[in-house]
C-alpha positions as CSV (number, residue, x, y, z in Angstrom):
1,X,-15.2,6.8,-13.0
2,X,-15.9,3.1,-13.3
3,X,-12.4,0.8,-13.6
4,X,-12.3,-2.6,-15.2
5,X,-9.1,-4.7,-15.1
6,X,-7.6,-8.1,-15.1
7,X,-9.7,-9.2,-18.0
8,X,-12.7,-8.5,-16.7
9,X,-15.6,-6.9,-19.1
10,X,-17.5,-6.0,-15.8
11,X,-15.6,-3.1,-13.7
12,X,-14.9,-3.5,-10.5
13,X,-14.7,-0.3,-9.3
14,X,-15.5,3.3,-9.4
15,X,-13.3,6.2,-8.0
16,X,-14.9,8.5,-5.9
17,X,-14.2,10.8,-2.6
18,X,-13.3,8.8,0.3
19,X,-14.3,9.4,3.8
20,X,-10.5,8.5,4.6
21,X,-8.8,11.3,2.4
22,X,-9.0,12.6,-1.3
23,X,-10.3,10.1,-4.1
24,X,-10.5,6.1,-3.2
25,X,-11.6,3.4,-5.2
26,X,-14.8,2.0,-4.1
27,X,-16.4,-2.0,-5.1
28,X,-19.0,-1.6,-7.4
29,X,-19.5,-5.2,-7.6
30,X,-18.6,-8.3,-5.4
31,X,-14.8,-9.5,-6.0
32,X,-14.3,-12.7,-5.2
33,X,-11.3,-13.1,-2.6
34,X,-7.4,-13.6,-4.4
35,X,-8.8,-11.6,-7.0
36,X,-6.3,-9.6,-9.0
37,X,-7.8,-6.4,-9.6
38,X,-5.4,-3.9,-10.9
39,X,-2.4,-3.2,-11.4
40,X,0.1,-0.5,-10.3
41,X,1.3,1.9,-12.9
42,X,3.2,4.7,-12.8
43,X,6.7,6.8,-14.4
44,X,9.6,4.2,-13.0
45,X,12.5,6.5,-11.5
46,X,14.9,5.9,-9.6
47,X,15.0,6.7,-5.7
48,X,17.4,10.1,-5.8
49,X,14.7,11.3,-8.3
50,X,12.1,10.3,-6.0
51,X,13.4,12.6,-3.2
52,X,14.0,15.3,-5.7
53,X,9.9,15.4,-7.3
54,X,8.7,14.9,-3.3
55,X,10.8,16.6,-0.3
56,X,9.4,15.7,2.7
57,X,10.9,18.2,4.5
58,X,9.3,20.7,2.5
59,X,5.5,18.8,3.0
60,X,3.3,20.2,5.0
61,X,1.4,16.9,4.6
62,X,3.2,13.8,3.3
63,X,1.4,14.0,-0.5
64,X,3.1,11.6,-3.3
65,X,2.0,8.3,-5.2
66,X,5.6,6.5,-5.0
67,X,5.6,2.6,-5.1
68,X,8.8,1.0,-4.2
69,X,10.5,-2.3,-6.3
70,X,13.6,-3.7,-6.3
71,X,16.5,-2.7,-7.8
72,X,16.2,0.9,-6.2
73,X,13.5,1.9,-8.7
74,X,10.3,3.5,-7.6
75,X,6.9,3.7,-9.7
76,X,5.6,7.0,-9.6
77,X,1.7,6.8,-10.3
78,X,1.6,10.7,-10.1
79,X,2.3,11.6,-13.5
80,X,-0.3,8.6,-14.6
81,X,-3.5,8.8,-14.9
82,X,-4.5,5.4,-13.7
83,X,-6.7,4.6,-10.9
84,X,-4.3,2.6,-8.8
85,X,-3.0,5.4,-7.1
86,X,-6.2,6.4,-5.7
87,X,-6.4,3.3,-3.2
88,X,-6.1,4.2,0.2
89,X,-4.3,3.3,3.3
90,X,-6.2,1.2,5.8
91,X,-4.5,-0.6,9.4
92,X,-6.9,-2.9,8.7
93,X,-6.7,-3.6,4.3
94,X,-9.0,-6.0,2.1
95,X,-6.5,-6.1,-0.3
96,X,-2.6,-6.2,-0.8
97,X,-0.1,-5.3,-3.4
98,X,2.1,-8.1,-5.1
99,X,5.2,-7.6,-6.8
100,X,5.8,-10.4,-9.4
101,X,9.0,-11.6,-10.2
102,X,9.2,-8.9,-13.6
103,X,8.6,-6.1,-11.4
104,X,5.1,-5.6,-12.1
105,X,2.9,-5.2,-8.9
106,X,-0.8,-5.9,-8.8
107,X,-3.1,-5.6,-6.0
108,X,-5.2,-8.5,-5.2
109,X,-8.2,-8.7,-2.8
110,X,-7.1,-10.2,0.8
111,X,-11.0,-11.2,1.5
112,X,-14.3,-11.0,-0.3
113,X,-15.0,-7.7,-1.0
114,X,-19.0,-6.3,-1.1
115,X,-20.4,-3.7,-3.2
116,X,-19.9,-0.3,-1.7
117,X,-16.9,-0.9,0.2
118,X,-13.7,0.6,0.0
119,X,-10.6,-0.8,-1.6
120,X,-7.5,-0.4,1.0
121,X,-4.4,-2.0,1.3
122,X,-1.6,-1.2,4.3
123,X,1.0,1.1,2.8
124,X,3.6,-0.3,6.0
125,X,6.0,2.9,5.2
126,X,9.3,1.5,6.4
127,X,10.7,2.4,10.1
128,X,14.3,2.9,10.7
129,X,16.3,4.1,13.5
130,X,16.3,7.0,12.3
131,X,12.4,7.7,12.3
132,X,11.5,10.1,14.5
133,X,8.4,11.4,16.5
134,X,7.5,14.2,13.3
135,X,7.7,11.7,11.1
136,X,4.8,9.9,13.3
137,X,3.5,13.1,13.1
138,X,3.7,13.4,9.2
139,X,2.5,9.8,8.5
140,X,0.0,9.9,9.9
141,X,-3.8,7.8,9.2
142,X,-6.8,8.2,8.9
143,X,-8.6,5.3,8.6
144,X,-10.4,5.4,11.2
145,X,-10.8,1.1,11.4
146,X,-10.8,-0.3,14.8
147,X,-7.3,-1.7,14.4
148,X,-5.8,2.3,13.5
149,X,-2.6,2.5,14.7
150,X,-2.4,5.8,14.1
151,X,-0.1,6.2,11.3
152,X,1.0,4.2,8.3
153,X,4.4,3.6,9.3
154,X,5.0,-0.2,9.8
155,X,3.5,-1.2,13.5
156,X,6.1,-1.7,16.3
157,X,7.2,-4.7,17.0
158,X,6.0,-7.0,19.5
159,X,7.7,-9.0,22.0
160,X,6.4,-12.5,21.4
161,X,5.9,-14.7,24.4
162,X,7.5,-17.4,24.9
163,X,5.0,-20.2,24.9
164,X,3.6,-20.5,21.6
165,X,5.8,-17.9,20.1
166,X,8.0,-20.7,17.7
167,X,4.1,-22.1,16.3
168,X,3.2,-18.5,15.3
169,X,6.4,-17.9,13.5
170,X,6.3,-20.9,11.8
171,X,2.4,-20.1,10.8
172,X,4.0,-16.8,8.9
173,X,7.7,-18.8,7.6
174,X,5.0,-21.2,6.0
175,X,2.8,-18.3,4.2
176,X,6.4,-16.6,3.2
177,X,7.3,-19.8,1.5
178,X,3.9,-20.6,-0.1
179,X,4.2,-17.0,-1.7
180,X,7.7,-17.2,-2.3
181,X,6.9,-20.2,-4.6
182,X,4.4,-18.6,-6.7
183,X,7.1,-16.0,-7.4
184,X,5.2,-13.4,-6.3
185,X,6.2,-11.1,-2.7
186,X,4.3,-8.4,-0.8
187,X,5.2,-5.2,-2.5
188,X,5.5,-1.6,-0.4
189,X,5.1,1.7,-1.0
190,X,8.0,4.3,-1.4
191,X,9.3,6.4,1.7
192,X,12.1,9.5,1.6
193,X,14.9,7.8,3.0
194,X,15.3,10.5,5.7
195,X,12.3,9.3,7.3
196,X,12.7,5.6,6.5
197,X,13.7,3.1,3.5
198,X,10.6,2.7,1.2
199,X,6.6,2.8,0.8
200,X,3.7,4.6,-1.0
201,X,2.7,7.9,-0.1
202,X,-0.4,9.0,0.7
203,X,-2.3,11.8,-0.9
204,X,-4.0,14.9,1.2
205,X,-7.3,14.9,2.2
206,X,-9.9,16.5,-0.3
């Protein structure tokens, strides 16, 4: 299943099984980095509904396609058939999704990406104080990069240092700004609100 978007003539991509989980979507041809590549479809619902069509709690695996936006909606790519929701979780993504000031999100390559290689992106579920050790447990990833943290739950945060610490947060203040200005933000997938506020969710492995 070869994919072409953004006004390309020339697909992209192809969908096939992934050696992460399920289906992925694999470079068929070199895409040049900041490449927008596809965008993110699915049924837009609201986040009660979202916890009606996918209990957690009744998951042995976490298993939905749920993209979070503002306003409390969610875009549900299950129901679609579009390729978007086939693109896996990595710790360590060549691409990211953007949501754009109408609400649209579009994933865009982070790097230069070679034929053959895998489209990811990091899903970065939300953590609250209320996640607990099972939901480690449920979210967890497979990637298998050398950066894994183990689960697709936002990392931990670090306690910065002090020296140098006020350079490195202006470094990411600066890249906020920059893509604040082009009225575009990094977009997340969808989480159960039991186990945190919002992210995508990953599909089982095939």
């Amino acid at each position: 299943m070869a994919s072409s978007f953004a006004g390309s003539r020339k697909p992209y991509f192809e969908v096939r099984a992934s050696p992460i989980q399920g289906r992925g979507c694999f470079a068929i041809r070199r895409i040049p980095k900041d490449a927008r590549i596809l965008e993110y479809l699915g049924e837009c619902i609201d986040e009660d509904e979202a916890d009606v069509r996918y209990p957690d709690g009744d998951m042995e695996r976490h298993h939905t396609f749920l993209f979070a936006i503002d306003g409390g909606k969610v875009l549900d790519g299950g129901p679609v058939e579009w390729p978007s929701k086939y693109i896996n979780h990595s710790c360590d993504p060549n691409c990211e999704a953007i949501e754009e000031d109408d609400g649209r999100v579009y994933v865009h390559a982070l790097k230069t990406i070679q034929p053959g290689t895998e489209l990811t992106y990091d899903y970065a579920y939300e953590r609250t104080a209320e996640t607990t050790a099972e939901d480690e447990a449920l979210y967890v990833c497979y990637c298998g990069t050398k950066k894994c943290r183990g689960t697709i739950l936002k990392p931990l945060p670090v306690k910065k240092p002090r020296g140098g610490a006020r350079k490195k947060a202006a470094t990411k203040g600066t890249r906020k700004a920059a893509t604040k200005a082009r009225g575009k933000k990094a977009a997340h997938h969808a989480v159960s609100r039991h186990a945190g506020k919002h992210v995508k969710r990953s599909r089982s492995r095939a």
